[in-house]
N, CA, C and O atoms as a CHARMM CRD file, in Angstrom:
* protein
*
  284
    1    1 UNK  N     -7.82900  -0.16700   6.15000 PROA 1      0.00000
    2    1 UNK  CA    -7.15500  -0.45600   4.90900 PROA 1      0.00000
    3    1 UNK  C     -7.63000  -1.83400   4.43000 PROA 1      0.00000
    4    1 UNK  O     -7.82300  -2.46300   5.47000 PROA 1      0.00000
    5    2 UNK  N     -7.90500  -2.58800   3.42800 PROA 2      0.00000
    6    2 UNK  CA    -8.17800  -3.33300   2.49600 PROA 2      0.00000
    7    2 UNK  C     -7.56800  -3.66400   1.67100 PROA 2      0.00000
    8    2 UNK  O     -7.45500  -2.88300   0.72600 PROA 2      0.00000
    9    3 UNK  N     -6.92300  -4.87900   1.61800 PROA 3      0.00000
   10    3 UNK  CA    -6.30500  -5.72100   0.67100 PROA 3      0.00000
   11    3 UNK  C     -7.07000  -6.50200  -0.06600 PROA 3      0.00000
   12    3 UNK  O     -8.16900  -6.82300   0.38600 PROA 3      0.00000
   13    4 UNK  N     -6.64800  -6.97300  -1.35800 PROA 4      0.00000
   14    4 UNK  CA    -7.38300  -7.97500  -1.89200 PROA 4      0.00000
   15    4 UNK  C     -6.50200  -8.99500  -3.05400 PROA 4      0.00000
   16    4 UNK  O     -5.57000  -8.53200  -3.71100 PROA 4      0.00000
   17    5 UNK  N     -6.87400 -10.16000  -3.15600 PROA 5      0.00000
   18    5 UNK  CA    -6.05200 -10.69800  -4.35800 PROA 5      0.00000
   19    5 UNK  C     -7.25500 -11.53700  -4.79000 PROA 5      0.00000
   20    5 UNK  O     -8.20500 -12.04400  -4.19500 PROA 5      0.00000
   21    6 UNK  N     -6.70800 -11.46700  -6.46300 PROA 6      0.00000
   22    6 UNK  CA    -7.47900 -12.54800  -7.49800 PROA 6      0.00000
   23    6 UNK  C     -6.70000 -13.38400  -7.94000 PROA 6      0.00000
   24    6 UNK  O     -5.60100 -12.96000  -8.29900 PROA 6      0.00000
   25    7 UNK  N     -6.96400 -14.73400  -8.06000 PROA 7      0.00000
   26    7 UNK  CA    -6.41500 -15.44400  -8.80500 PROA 7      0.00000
   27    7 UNK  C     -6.73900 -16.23500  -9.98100 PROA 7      0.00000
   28    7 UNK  O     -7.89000 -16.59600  -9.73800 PROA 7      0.00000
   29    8 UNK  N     -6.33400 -16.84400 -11.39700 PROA 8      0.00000
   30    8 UNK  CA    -7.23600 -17.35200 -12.12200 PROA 8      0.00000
   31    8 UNK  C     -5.91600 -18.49900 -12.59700 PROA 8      0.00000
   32    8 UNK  O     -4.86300 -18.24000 -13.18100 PROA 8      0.00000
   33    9 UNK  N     -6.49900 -19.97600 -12.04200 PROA 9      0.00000
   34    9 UNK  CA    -5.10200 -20.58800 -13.07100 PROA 9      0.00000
   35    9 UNK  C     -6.01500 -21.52200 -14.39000 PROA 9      0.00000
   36    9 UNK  O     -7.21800 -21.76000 -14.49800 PROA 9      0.00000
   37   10 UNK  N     -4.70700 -21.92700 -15.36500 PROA 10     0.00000
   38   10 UNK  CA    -5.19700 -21.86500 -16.84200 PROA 10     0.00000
   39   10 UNK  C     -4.65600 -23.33600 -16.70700 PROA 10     0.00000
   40   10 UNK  O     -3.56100 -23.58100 -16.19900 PROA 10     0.00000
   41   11 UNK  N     -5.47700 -24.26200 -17.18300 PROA 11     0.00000
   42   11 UNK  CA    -4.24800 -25.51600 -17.27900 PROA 11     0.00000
   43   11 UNK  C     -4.20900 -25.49500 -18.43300 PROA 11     0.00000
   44   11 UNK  O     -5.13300 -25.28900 -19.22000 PROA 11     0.00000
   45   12 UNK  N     -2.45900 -25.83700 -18.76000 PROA 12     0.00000
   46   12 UNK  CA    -2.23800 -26.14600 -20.26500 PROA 12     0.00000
   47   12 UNK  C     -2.31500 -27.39000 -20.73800 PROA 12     0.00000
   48   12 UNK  O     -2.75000 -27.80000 -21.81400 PROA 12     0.00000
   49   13 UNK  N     -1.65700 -28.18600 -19.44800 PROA 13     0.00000
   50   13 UNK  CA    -1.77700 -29.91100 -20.02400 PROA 13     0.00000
   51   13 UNK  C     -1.50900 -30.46600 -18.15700 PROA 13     0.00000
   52   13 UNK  O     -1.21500 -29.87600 -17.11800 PROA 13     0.00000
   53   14 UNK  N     -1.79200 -31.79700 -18.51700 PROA 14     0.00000
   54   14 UNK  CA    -1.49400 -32.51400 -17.08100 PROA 14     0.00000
   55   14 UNK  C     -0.85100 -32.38300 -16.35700 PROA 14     0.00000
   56   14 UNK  O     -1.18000 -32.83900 -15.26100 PROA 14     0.00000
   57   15 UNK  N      0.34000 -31.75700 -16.46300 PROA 15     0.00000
   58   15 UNK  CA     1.37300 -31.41800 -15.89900 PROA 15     0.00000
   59   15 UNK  C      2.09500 -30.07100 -16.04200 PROA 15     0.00000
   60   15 UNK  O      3.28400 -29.89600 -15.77600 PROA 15     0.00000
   61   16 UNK  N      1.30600 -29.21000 -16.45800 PROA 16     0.00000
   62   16 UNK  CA     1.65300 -27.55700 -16.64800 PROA 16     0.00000
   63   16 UNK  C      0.44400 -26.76000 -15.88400 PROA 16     0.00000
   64   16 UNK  O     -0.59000 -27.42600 -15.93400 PROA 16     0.00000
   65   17 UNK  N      0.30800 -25.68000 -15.28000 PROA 17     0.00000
   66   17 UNK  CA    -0.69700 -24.65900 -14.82100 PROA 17     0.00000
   67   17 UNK  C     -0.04600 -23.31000 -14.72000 PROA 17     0.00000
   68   17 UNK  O      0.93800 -23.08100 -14.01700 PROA 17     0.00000
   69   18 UNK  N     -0.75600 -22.30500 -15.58300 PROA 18     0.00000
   70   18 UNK  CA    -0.01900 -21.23600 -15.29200 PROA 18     0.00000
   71   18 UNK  C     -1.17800 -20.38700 -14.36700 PROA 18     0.00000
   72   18 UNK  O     -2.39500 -20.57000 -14.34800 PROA 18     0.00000
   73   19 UNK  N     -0.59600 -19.67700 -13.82500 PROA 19     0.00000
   74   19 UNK  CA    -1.44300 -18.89200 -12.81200 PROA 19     0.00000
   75   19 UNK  C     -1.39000 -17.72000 -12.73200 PROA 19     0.00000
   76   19 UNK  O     -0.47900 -17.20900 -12.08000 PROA 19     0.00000
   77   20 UNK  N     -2.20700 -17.05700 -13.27500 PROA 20     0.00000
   78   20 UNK  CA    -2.51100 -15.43500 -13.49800 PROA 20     0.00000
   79   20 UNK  C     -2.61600 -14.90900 -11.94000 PROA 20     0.00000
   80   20 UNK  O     -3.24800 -15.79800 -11.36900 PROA 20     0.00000
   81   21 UNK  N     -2.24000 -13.71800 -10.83300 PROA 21     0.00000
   82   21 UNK  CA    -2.21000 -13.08900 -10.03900 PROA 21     0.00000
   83   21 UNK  C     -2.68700 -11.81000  -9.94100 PROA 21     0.00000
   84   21 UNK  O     -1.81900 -11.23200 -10.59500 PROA 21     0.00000
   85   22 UNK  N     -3.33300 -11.08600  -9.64300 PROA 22     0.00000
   86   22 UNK  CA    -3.95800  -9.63600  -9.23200 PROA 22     0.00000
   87   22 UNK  C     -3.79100  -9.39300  -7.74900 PROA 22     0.00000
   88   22 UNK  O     -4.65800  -9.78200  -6.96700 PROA 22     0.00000
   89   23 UNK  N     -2.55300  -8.67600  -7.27600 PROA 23     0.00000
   90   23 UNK  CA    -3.20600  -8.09400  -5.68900 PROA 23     0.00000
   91   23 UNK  C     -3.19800  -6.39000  -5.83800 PROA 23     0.00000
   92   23 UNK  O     -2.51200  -5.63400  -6.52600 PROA 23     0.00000
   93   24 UNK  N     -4.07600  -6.20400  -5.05400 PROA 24     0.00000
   94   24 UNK  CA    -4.55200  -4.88100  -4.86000 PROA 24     0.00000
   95   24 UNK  C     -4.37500  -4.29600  -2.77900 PROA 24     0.00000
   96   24 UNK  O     -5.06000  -4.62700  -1.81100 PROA 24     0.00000
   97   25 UNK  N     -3.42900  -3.56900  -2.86300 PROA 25     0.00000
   98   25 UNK  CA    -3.14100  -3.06500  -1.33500 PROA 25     0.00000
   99   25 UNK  C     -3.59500  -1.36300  -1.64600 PROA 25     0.00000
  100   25 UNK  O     -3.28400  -0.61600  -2.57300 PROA 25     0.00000
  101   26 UNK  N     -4.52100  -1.13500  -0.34800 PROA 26     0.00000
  102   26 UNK  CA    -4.88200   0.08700  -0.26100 PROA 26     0.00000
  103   26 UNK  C     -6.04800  -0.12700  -0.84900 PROA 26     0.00000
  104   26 UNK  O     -6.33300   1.02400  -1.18200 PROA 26     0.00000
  105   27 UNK  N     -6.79600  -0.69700  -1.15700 PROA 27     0.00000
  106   27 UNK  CA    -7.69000  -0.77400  -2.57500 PROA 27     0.00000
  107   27 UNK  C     -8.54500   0.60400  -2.13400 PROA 27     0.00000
  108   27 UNK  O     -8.00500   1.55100  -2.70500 PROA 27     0.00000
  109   28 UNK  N     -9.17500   0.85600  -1.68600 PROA 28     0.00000
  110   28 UNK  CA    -9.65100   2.64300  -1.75200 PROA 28     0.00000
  111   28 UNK  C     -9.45700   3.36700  -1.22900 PROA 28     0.00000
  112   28 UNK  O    -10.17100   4.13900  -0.58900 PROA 28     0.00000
  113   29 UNK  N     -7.99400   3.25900  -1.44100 PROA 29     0.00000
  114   29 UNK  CA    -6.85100   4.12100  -1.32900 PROA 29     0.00000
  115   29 UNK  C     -7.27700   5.56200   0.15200 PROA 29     0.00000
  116   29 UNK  O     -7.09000   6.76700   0.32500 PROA 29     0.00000
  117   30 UNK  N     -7.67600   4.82900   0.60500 PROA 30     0.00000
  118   30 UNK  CA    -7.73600   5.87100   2.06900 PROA 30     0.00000
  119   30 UNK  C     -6.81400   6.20500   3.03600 PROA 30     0.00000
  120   30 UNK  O     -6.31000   5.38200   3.80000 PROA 30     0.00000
  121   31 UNK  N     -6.60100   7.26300   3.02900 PROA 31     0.00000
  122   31 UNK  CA    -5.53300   8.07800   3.91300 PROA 31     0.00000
  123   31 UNK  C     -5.40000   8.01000   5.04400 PROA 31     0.00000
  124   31 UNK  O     -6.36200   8.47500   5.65500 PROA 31     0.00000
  125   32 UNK  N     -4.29400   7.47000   5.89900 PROA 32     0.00000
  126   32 UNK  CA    -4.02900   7.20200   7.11600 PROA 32     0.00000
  127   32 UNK  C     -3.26200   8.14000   7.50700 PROA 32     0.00000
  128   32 UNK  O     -2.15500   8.06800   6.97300 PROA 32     0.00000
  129   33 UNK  N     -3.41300   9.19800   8.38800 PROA 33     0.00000
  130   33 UNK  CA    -2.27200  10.49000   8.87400 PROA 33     0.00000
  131   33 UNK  C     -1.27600  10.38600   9.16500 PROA 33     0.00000
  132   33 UNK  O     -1.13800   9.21600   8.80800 PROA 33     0.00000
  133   34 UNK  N     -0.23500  10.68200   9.60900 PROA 34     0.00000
  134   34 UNK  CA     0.76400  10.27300  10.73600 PROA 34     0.00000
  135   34 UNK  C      0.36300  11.76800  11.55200 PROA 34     0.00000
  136   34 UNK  O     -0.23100  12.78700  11.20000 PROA 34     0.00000
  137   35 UNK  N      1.18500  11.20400  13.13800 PROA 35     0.00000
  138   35 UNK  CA     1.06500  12.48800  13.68700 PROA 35     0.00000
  139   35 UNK  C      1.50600  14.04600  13.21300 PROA 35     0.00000
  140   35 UNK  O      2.46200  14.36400  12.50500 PROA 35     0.00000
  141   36 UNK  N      0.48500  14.91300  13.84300 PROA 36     0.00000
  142   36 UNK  CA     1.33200  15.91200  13.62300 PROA 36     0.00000
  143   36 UNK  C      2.28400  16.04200  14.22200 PROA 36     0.00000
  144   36 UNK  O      2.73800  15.08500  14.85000 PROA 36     0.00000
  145   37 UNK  N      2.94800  17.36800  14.22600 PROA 37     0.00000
  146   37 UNK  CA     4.21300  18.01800  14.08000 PROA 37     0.00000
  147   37 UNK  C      3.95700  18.37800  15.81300 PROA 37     0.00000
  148   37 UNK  O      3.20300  19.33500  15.99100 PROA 37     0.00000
  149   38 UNK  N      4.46800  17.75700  17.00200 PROA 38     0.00000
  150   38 UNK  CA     3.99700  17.92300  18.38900 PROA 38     0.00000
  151   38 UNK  C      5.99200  19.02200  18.76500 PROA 38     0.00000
  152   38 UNK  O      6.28600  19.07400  19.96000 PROA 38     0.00000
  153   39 UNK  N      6.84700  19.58900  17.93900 PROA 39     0.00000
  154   39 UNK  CA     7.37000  20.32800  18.78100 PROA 39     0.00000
  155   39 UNK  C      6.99800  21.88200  18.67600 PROA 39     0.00000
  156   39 UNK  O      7.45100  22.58800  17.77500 PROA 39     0.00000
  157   40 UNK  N      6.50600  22.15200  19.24200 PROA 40     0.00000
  158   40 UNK  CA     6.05800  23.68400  19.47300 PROA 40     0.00000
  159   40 UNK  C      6.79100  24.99400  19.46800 PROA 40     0.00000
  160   40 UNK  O      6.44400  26.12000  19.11100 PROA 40     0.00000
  161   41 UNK  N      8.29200  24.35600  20.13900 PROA 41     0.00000
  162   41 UNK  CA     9.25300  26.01700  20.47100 PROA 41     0.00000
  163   41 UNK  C     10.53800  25.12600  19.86900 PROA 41     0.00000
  164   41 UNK  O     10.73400  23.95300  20.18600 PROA 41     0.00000
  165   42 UNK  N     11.42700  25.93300  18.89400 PROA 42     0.00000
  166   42 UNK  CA    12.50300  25.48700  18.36500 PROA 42     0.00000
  167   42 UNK  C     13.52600  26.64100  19.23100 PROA 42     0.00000
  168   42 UNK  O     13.44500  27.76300  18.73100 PROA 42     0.00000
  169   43 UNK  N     14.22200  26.57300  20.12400 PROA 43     0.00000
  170   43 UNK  CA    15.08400  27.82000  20.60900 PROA 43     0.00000
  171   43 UNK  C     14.26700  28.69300  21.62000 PROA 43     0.00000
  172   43 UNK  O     13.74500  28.40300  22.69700 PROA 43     0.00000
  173   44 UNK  N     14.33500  29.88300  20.89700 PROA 44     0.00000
  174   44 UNK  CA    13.45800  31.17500  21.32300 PROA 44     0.00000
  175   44 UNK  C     12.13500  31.23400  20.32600 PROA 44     0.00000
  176   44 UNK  O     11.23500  32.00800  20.65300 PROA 44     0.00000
  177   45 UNK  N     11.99400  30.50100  19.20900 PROA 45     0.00000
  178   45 UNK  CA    11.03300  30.94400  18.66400 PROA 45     0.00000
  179   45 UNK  C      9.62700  29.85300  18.26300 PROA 45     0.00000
  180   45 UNK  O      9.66600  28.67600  18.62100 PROA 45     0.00000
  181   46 UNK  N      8.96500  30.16200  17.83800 PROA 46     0.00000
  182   46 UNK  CA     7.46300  29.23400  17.66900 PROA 46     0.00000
  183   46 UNK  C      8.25300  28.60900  16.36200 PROA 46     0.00000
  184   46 UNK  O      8.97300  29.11800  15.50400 PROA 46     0.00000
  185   47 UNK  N      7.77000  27.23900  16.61700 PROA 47     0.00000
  186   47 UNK  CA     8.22500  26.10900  15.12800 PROA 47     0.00000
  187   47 UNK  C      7.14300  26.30300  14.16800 PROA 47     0.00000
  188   47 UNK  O      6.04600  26.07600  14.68000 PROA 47     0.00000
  189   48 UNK  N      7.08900  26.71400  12.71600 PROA 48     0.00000
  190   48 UNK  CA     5.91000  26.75700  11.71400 PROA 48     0.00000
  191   48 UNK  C      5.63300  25.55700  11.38300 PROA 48     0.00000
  192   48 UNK  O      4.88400  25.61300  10.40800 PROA 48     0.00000
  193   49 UNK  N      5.85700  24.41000  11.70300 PROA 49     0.00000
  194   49 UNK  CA     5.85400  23.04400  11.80700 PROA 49     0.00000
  195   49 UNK  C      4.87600  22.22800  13.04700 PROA 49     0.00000
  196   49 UNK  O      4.39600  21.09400  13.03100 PROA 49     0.00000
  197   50 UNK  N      4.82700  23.06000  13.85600 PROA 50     0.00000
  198   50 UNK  CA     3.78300  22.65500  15.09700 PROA 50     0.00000
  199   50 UNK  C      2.39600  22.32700  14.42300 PROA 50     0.00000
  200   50 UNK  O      1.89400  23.14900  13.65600 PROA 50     0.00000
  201   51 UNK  N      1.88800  21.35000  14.65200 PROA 51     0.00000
  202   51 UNK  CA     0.75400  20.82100  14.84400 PROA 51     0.00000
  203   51 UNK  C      0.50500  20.81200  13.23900 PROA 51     0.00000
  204   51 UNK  O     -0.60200  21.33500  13.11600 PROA 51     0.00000
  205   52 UNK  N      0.91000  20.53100  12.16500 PROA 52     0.00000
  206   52 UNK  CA     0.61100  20.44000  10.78800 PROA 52     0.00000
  207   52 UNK  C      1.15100  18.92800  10.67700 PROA 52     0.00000
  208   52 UNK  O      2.05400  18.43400  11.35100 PROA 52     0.00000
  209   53 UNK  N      0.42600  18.33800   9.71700 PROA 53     0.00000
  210   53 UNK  CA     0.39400  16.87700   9.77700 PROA 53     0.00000
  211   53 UNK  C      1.13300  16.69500   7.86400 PROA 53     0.00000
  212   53 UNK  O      0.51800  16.71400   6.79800 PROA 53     0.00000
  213   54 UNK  N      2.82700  16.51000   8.18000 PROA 54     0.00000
  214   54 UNK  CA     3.11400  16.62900   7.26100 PROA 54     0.00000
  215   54 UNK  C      3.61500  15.19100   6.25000 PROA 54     0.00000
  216   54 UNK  O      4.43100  15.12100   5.33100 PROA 54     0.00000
  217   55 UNK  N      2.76200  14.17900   6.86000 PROA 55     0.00000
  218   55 UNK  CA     3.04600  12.94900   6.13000 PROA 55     0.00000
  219   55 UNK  C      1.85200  11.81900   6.68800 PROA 55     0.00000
  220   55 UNK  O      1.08200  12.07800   7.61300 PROA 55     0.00000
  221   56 UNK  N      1.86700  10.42700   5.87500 PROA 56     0.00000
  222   56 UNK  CA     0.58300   9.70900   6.07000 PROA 56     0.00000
  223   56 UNK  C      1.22500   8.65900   6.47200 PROA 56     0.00000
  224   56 UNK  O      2.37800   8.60500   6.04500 PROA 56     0.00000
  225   57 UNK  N      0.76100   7.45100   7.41400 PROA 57     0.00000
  226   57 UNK  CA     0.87600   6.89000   8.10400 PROA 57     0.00000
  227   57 UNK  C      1.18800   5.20200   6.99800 PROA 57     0.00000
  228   57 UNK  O      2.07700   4.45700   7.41100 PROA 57     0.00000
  229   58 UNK  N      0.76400   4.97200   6.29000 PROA 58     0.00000
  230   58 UNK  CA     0.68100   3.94800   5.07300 PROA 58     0.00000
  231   58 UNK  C      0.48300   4.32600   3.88400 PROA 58     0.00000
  232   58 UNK  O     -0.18400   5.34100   3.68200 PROA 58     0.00000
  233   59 UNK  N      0.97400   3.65300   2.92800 PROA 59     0.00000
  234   59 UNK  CA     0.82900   4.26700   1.50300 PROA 59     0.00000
  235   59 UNK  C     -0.02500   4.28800   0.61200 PROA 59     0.00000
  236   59 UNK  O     -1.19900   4.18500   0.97000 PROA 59     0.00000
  237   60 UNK  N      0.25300   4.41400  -0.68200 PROA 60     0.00000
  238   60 UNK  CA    -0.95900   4.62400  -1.40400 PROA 60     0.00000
  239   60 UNK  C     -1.31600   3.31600  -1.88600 PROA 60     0.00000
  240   60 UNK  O     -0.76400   2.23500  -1.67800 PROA 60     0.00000
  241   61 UNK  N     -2.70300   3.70500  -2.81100 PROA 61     0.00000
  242   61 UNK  CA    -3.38900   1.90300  -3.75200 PROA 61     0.00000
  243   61 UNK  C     -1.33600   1.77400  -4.08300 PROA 61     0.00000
  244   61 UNK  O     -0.35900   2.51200  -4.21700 PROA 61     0.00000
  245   62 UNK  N     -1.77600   0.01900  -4.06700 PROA 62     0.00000
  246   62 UNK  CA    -0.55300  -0.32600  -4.78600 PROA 62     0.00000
  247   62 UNK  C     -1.42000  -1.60200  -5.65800 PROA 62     0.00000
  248   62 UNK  O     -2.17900  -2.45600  -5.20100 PROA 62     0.00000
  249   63 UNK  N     -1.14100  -1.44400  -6.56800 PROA 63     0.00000
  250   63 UNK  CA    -1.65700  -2.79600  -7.63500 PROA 63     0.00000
  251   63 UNK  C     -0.30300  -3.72400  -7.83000 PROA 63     0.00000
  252   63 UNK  O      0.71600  -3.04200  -7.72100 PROA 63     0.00000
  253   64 UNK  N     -0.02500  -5.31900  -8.13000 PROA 64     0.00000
  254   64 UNK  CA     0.66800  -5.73900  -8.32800 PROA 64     0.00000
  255   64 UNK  C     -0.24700  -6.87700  -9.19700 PROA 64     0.00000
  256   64 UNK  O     -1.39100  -7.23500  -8.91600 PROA 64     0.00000
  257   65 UNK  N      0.84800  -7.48600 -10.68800 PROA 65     0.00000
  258   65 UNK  CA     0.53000  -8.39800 -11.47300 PROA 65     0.00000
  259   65 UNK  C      1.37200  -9.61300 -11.61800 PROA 65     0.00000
  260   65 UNK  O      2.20400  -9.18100 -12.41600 PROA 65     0.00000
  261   66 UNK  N      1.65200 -10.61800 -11.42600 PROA 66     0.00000
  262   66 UNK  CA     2.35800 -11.82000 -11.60000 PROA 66     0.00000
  263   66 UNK  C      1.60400 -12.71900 -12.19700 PROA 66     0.00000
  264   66 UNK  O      0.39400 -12.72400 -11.97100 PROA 66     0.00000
  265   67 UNK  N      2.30600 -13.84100 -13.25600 PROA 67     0.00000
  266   67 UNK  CA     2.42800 -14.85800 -13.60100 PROA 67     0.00000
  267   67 UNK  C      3.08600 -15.98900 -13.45100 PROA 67     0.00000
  268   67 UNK  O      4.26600 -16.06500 -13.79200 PROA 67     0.00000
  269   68 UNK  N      2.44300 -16.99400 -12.93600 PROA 68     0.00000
  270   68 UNK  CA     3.35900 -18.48800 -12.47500 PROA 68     0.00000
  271   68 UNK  C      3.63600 -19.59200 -13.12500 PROA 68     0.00000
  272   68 UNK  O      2.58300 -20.22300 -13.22400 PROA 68     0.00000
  273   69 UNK  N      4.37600 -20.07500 -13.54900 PROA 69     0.00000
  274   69 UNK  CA     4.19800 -21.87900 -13.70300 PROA 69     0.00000
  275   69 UNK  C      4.63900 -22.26000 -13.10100 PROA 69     0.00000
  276   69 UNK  O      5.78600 -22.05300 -12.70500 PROA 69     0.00000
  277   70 UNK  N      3.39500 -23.44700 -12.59300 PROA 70     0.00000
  278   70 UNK  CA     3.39500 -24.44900 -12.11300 PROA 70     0.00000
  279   70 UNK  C      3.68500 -25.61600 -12.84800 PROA 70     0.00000
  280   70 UNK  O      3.06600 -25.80700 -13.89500 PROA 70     0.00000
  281   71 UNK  N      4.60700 -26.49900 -12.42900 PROA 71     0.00000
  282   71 UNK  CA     4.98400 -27.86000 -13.06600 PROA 71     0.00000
  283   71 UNK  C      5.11300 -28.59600 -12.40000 PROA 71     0.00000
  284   71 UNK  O      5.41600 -29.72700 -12.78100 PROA 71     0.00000
């Protein structure tokens, strides 16, 4: 997985900076599994849930944008 952040700050005057933010989590967005489905016998009968991998381990791209001042 791959994170990343940009930053760009702007000065307005001697004593002001605003600061533009970009982070990017997941950035190419690649799929992490979680385990499969390891119970096999529910009761008397076979689980249709055995060994199917029904969720991912971390989430998807997440983009986030913020703006700061600094003073």
């Amino acid at each position: 997985m791959i994170d990343t952040s940009f930053f760009k700050r702007i000065r307005i005057n001697e004593q002001l900076n605003l600061q533009f933010r970009a982070e990017a989590f997941n950035i190419l967005n690649h799929a992490n599994f979680a385990e499969p489905g390891q119970v096999i016998f529910q009761g008397n009968n076979y689980s249709s849930s055995a060994g199917v991998i029904t969720s991912t381990a971390t989430t998807s791209r997440q983009l986030q944008f913020a703006l700061k001042l600094l003073f």
